[in-house]
C-alpha beads as a LAMMPS data file, in Angstrom:
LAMMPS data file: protein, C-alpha beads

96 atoms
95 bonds

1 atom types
1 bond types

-500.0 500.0 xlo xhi
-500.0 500.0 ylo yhi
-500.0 500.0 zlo zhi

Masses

1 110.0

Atoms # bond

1 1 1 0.000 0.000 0.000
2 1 1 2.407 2.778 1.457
3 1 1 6.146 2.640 -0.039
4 1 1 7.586 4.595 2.896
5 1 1 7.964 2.232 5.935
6 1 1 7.260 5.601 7.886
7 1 1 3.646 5.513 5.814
8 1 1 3.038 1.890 6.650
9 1 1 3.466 2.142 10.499
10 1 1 1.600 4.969 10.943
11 1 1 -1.022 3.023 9.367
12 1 1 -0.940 0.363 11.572
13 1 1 0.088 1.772 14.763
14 1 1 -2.148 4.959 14.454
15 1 1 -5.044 4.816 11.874
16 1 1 -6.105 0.940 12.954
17 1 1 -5.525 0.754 16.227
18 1 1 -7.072 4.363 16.716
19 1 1 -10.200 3.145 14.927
20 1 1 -10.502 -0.009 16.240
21 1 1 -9.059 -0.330 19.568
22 1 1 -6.954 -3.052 19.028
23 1 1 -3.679 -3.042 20.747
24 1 1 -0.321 -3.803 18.647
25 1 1 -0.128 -7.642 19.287
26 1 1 -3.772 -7.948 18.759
27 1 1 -3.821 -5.664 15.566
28 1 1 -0.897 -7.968 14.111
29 1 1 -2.747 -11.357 15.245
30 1 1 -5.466 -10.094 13.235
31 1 1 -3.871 -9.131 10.213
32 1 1 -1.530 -12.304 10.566
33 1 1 -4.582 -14.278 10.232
34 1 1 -5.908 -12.323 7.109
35 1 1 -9.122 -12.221 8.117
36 1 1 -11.719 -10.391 6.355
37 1 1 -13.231 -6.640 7.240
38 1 1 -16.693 -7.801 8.983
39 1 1 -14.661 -10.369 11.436
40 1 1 -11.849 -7.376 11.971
41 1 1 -14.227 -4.987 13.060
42 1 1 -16.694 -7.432 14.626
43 1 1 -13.646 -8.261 16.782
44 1 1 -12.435 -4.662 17.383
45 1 1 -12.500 -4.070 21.286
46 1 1 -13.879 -0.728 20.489
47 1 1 -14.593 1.682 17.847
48 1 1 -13.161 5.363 18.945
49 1 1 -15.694 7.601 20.336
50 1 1 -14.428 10.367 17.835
51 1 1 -15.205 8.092 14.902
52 1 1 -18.359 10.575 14.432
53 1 1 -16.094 13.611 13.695
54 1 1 -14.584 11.407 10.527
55 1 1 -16.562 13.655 7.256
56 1 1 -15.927 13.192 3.575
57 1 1 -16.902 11.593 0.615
58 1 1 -15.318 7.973 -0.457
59 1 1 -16.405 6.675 -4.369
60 1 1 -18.671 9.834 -4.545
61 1 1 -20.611 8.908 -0.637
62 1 1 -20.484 10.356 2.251
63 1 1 -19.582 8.267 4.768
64 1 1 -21.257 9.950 7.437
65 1 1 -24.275 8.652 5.728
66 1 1 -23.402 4.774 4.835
67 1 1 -26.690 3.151 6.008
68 1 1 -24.673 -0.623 6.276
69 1 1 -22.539 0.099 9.430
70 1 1 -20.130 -2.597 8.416
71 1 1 -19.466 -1.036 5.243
72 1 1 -19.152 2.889 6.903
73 1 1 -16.506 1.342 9.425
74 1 1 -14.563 0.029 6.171
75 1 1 -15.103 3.377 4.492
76 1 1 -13.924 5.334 7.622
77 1 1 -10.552 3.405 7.415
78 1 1 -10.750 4.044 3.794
79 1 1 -11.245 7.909 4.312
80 1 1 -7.966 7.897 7.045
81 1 1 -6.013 6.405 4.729
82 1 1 -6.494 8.333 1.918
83 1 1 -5.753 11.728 4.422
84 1 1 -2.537 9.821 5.284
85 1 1 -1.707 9.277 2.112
86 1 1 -2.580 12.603 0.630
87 1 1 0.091 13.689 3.607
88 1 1 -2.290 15.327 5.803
89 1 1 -0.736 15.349 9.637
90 1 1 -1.640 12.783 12.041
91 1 1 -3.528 15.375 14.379
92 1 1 -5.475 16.114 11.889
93 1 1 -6.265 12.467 10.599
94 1 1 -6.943 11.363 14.522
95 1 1 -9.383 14.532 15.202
96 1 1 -7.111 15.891 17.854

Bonds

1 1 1 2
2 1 2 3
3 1 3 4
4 1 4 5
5 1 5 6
6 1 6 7
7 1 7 8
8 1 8 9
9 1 9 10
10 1 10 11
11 1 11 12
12 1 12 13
13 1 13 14
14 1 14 15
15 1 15 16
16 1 16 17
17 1 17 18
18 1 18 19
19 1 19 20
20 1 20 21
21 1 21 22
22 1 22 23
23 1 23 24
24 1 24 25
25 1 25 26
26 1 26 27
27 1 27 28
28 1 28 29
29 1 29 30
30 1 30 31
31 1 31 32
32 1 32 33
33 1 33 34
34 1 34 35
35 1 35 36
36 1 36 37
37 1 37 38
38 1 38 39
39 1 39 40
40 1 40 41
41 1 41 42
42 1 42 43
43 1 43 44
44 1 44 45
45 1 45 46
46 1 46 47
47 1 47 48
48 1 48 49
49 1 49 50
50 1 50 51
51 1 51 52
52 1 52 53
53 1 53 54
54 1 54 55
55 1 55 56
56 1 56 57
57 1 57 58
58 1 58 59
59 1 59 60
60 1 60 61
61 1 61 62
62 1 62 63
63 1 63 64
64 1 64 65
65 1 65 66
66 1 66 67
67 1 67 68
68 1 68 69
69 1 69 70
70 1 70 71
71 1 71 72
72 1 72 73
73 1 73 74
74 1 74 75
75 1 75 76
76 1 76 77
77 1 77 78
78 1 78 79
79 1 79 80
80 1 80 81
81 1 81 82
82 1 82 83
83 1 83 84
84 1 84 85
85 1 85 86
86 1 86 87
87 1 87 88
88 1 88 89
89 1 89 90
90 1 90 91
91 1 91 92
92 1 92 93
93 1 93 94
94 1 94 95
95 1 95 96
């Protein structure tokens, strides 16, 4: 995804487990065991409480309005990433 290593573990260390809630070990367990988006967030320990503050369109939708809540918890990762990758900061990705 990322070519930078910097890119790739701020993805990991920041954008998931800020999301999701898992912890490092956890986070790498899960990806380890490829599993697919609905068990990885079915399994997250929690969703961050600021996940409301995450606004923007994704493939021309807002995902503030994605009905299918497994599908707006994809998006929302989608929507970090994309920030990350455009090289927007990581305050401003995390909604500090």
């Amino acid at each position: 995804m990322f070519k930078k290593p910097k890119r790739k573990a701020e993805l990991k260390q920041k954008l998931m487990i800020w999301l999701t809630g898992y912890d490092e070990k956890m986070l790498q367990e899960q990806l380890n065991k490829e599993v697919d988006f609905e068990t990885f967030f079915n399994q997250a320990p929690h969703i961050n409480d600021n996940v409301s503050l995450i606004k923007g369109k994704i493939c021309g939708y807002r995902v503030e309005a994605v009905e299918d809540k497994l599908m707006q918890k994809i998006r929302y990762l989608d929507l970090l990433v994309d920030e990350l990758s455009g090289g927007k900061g990581m305050d401003k990705i995390l909604r500090k």
